[in-house]
N, C-alpha and C positions, 0 to 999 in steps of 0.2 A: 452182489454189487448193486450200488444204487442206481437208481434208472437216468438218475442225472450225470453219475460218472459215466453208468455206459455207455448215455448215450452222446457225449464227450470225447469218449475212445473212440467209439464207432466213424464219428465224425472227422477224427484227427485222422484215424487209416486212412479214411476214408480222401481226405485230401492229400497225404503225401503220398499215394497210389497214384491218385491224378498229375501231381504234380511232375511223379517222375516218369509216367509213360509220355505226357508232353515235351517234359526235357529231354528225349531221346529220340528224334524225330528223324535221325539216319540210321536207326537200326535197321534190320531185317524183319521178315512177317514173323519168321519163326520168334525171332528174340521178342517183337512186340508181344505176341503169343504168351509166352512164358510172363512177361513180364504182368498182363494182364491177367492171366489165371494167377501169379500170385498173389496183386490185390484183391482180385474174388476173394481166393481161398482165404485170406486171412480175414477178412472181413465175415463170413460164413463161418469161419471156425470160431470167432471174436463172439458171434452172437451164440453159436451154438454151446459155447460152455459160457457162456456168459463174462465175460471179459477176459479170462485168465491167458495168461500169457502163453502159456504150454499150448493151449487153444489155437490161438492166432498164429504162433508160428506154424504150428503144424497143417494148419489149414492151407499157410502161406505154401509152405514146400509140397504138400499136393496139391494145388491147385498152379503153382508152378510147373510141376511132371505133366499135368494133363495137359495145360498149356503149350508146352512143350510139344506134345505129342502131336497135335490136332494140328492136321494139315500135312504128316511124317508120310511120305512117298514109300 
């Protein structure tokens, strides 16, 4: 991918992660949690295989589960 598209993608994650951990502002820590490890993770997994899709999401959904977890009594 070219370094202009990715770094395009990276930027677009990058703000609809923000965007929607802000719009959710009466969730729970746990849901914030989750919600936060999955824009990490997708953005991590975005750069780590270099844009591909497969990537991002997958990053999304584990960085979700840890998310999730962290802070689990």
């Amino acid at each position: 991918m070219k370094s202009s598209k990715k770094h395009t993608l990276l930027m677009l994650i990058s703000v609809i992660s923000l965007m929607s951990i802000t719009a959710c502002s009466n969730m729970s820590k746990r849901d914030k949690n989750t919600a936060i490890g999955a824009g990490i993770g997708a953005v991590g997994g975005a750069i780590l295989t270099e844009g591909s899709g497969l990537g991002t999401v997958g990053g999304a959904a584990i960085g979700g589960l840890i998310g999730h977890q962290v802070g689990k009594k």
